[in-house]
TORKOL-4160 file (C-alpha; in steps of 0.2 Angstrom, whole numbers, padded with zeros to 4 digits, m for minus):
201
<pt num="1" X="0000" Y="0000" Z="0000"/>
<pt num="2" X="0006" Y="0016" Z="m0005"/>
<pt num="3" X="0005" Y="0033" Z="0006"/>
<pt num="4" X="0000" Y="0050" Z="m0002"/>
<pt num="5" X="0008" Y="0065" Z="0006"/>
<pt num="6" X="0003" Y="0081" Z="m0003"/>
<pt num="7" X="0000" Y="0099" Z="0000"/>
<pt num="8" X="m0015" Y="0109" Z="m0009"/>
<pt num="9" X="m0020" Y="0125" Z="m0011"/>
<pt num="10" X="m0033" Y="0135" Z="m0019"/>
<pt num="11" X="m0028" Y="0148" Z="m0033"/>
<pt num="12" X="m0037" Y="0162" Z="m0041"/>
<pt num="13" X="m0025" Y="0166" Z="m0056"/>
<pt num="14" X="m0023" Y="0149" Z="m0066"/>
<pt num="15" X="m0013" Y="0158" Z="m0080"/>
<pt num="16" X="0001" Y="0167" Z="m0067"/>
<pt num="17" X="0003" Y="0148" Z="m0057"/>
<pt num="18" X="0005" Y="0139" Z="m0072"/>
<pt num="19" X="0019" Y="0149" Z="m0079"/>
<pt num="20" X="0027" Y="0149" Z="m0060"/>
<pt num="21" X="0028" Y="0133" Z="m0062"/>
<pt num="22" X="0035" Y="0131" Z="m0079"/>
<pt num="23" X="0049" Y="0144" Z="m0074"/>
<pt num="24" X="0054" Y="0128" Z="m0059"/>
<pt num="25" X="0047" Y="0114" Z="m0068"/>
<pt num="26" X="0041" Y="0105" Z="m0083"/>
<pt num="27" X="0027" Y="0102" Z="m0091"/>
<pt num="28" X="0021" Y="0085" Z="m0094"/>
<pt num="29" X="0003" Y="0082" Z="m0101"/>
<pt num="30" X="m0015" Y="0090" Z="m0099"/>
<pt num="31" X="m0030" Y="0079" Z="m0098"/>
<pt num="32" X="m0051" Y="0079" Z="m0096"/>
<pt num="33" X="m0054" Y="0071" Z="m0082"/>
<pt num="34" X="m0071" Y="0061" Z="m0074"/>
<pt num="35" X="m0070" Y="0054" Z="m0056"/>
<pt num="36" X="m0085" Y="0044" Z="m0049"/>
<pt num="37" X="m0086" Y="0043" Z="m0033"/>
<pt num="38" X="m0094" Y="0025" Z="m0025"/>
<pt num="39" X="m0100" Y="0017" Z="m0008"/>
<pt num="40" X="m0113" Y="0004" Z="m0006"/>
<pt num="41" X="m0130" Y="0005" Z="0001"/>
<pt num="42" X="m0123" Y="0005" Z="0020"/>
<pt num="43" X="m0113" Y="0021" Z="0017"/>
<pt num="44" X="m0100" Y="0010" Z="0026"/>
<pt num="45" X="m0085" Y="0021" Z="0016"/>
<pt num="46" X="m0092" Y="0037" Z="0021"/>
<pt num="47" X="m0092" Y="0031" Z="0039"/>
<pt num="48" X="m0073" Y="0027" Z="0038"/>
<pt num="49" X="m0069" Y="0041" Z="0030"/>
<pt num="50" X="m0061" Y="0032" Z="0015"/>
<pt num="51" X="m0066" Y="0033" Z="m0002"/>
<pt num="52" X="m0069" Y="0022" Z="m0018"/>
<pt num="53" X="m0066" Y="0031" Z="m0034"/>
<pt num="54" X="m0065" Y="0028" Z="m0053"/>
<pt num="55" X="m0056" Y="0040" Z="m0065"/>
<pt num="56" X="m0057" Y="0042" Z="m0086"/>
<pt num="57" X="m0041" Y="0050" Z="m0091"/>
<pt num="58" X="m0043" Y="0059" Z="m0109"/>
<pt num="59" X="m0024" Y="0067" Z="m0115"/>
<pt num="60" X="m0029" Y="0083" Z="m0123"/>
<pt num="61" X="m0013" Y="0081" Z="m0134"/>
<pt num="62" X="m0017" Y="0063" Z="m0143"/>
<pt num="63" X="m0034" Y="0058" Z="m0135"/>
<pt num="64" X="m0027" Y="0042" Z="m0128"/>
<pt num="65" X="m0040" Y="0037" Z="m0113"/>
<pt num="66" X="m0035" Y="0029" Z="m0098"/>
<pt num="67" X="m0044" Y="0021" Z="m0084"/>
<pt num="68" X="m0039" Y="0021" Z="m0066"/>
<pt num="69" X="m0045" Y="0013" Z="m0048"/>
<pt num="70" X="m0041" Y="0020" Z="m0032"/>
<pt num="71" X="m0045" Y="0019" Z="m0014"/>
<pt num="72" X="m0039" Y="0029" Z="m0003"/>
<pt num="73" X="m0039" Y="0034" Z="0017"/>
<pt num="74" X="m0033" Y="0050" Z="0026"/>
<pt num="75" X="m0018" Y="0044" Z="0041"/>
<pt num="76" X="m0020" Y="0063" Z="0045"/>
<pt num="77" X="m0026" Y="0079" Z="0041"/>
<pt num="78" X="m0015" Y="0089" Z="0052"/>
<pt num="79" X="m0005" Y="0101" Z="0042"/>
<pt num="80" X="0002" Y="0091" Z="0029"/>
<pt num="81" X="m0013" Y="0078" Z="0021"/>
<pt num="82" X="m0006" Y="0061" Z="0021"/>
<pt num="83" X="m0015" Y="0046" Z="0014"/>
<pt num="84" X="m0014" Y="0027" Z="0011"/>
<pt num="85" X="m0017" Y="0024" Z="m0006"/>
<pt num="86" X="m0020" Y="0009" Z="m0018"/>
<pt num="87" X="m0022" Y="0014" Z="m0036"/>
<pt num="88" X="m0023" Y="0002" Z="m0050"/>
<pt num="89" X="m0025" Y="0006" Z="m0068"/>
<pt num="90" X="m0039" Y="m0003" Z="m0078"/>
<pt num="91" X="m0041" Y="m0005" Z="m0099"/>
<pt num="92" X="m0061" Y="m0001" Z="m0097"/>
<pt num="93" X="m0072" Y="0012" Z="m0087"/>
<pt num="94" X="m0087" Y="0004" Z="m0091"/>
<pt num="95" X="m0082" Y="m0015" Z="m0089"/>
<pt num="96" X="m0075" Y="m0006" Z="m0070"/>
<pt num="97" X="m0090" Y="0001" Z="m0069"/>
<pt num="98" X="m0100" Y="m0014" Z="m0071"/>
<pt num="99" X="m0089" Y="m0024" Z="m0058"/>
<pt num="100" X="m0090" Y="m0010" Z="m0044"/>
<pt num="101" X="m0112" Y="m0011" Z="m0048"/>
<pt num="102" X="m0109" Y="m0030" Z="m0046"/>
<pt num="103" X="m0099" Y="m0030" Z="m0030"/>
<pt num="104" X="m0115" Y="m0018" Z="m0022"/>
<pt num="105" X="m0106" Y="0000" Z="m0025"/>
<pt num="106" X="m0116" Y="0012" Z="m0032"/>
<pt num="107" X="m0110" Y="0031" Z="m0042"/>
<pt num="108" X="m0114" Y="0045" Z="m0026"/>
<pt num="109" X="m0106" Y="0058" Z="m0034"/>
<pt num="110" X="m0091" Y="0066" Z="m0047"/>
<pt num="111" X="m0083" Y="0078" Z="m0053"/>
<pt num="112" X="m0074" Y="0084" Z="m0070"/>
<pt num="113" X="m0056" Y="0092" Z="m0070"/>
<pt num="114" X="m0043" Y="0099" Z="m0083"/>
<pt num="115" X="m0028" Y="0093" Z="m0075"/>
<pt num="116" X="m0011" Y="0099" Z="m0079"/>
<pt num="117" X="0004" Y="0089" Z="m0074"/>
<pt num="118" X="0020" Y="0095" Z="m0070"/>
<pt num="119" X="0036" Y="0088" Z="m0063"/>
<pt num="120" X="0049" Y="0099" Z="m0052"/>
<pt num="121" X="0061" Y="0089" Z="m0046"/>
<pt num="122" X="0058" Y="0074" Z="m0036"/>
<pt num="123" X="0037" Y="0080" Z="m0034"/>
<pt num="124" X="0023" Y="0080" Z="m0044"/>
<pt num="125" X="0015" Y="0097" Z="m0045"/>
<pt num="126" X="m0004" Y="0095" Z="m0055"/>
<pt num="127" X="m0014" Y="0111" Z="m0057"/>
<pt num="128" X="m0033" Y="0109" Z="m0059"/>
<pt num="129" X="m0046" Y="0117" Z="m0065"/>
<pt num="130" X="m0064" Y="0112" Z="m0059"/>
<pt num="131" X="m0079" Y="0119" Z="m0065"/>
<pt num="132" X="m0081" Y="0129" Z="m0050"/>
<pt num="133" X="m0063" Y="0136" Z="m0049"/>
<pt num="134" X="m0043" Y="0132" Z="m0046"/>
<pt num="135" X="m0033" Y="0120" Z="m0036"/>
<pt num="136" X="m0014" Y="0118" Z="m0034"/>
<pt num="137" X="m0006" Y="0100" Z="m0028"/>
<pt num="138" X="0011" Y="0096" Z="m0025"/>
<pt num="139" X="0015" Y="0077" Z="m0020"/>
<pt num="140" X="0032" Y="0070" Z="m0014"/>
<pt num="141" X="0041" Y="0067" Z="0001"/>
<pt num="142" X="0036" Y="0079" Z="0017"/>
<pt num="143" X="0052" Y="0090" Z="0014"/>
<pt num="144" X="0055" Y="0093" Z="m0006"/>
<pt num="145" X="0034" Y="0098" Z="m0006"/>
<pt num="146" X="0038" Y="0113" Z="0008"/>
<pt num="147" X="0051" Y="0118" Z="m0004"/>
<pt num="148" X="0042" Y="0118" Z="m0019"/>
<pt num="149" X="0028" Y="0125" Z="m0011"/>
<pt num="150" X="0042" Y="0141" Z="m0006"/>
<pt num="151" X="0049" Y="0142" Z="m0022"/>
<pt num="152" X="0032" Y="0146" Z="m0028"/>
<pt num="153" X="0027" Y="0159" Z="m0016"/>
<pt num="154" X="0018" Y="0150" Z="m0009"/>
<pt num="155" X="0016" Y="0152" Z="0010"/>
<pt num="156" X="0013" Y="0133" Z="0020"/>
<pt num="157" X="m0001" Y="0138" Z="0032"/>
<pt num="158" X="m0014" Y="0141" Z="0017"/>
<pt num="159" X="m0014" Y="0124" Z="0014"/>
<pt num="160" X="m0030" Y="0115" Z="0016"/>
<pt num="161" X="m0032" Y="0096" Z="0020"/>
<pt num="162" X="m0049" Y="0097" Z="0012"/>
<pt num="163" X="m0055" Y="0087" Z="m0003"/>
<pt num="164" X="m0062" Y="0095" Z="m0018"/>
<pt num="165" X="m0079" Y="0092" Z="m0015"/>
<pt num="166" X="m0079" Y="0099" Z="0004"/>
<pt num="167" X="m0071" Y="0114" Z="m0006"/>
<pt num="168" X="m0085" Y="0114" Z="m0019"/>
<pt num="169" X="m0101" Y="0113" Z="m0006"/>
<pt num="170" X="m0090" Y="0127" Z="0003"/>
<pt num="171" X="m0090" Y="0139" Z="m0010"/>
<pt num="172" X="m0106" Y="0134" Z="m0013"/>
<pt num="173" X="m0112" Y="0140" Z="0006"/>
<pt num="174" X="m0102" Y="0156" Z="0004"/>
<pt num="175" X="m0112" Y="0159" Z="m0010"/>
<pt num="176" X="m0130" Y="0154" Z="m0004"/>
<pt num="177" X="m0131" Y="0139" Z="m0020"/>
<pt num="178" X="m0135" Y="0122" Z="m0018"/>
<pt num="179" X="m0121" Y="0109" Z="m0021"/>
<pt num="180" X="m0123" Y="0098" Z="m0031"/>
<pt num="181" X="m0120" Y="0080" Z="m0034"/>
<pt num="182" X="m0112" Y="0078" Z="m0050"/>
<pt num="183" X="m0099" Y="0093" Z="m0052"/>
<pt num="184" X="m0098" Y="0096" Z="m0072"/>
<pt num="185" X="m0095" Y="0107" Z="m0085"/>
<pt num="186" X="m0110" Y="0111" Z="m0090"/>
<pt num="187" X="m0115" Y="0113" Z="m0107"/>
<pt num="188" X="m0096" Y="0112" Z="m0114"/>
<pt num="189" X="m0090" Y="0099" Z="m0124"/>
<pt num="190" X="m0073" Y="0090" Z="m0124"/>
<pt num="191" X="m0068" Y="0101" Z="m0137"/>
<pt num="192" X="m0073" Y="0118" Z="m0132"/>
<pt num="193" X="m0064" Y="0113" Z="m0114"/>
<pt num="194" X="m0051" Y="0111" Z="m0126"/>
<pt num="195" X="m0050" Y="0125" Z="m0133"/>
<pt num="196" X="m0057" Y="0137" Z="m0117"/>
<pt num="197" X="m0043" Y="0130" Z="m0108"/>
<pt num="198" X="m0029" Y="0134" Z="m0119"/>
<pt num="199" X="m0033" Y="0152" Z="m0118"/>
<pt num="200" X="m0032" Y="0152" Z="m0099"/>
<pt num="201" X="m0013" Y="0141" Z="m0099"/>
């Protein structure tokens, strides 16, 4: 089992934090991507706090799609987010998703992502853009992501622990809306994300 240790910040200027990162970094690929969220009908992942999700990868560069199969489990939230993690990679989303129904897990809830992958140094840096605004991650070993996070101005105690759909019913408080399930693009095709998305990297 693999452990996850990350930082993650929210951003408000996607074009000025990609191109801080290009200046320490490089660029490795941009992708669409879909994550389901699953648990059965006890809710028995919900009560653990772990999560069982499944991921259609789409590179905007050659359109190769990918499948992946994750579960994962925070060991703390204090400070720095560290979590077990046990990801596999899949050749089908819809034969995945027919085994997960079979097993007794059921869809209750995704989200859609342009994801931008970076490498600096030993860490992977990924900048996403959800439908309903920016979030940085850096992953590594504990020390090399505080200093990535430095080298990008970035100051360690606005890091959040929180996942991105906590962060999503959040904004969505602050701003008197109801959250929804399903957090989409709506009304945008794969190509216009395309095309929208270049203009803001």
């Amino acid at each position: 089992m693999a452990e996850e240790i990350e930082l993650k910040f929210l951003i408000s200027d996607y074009h000025k934090v990609f191109h801080r990162i290009l200046s320490i970094g490089e660029h490795e690929k941009t992708a669409y991507e879909l994550t389901v969220m699953y648990d059965n009908d006890k809710k028995t992942l919900y009560k653990e706090d772990s999560r069982l999700r499944l991921r259609k990868i789409i590179d905007l560069k050659d359109d190769r799609e990918s499948c992946e199969l994750s579960y994962k489990k925070p060991k703390t939230r204090e400070g720095i987010k560290i979590e077990e993690e046990i990801e596999v990679e899949t050749s089908s989303f819809k034969d995945s998703e027919e085994i997960l129904a079979r097993l007794g897990y059921r869809s209750v809830s995704s989200y859609e992502r342009i994801r931008d992958t970076f490498r600096v140094n030993t860490c992977k840096v990924t900048l996403d853009n959800f439908p309903f605004g920016y979030i940085l991650e850096i992953e590594g070993d504990e020390e090399n992501i505080k200093n990535v996070a430095k080298r990008l101005n970035f100051n360690l105690k606005d890091n959040t622990t929180k996942s991105c759909d906590d962060i999503y019913a959040e904004i969505c408080k602050t701003n008197h809306k109801e959250a929804k399930k399903d957090i989409l693009f709506e009304g945008l095709s794969l190509q216009n994300l395309k095309r929208q998305h270049k203009t803001q990297s």
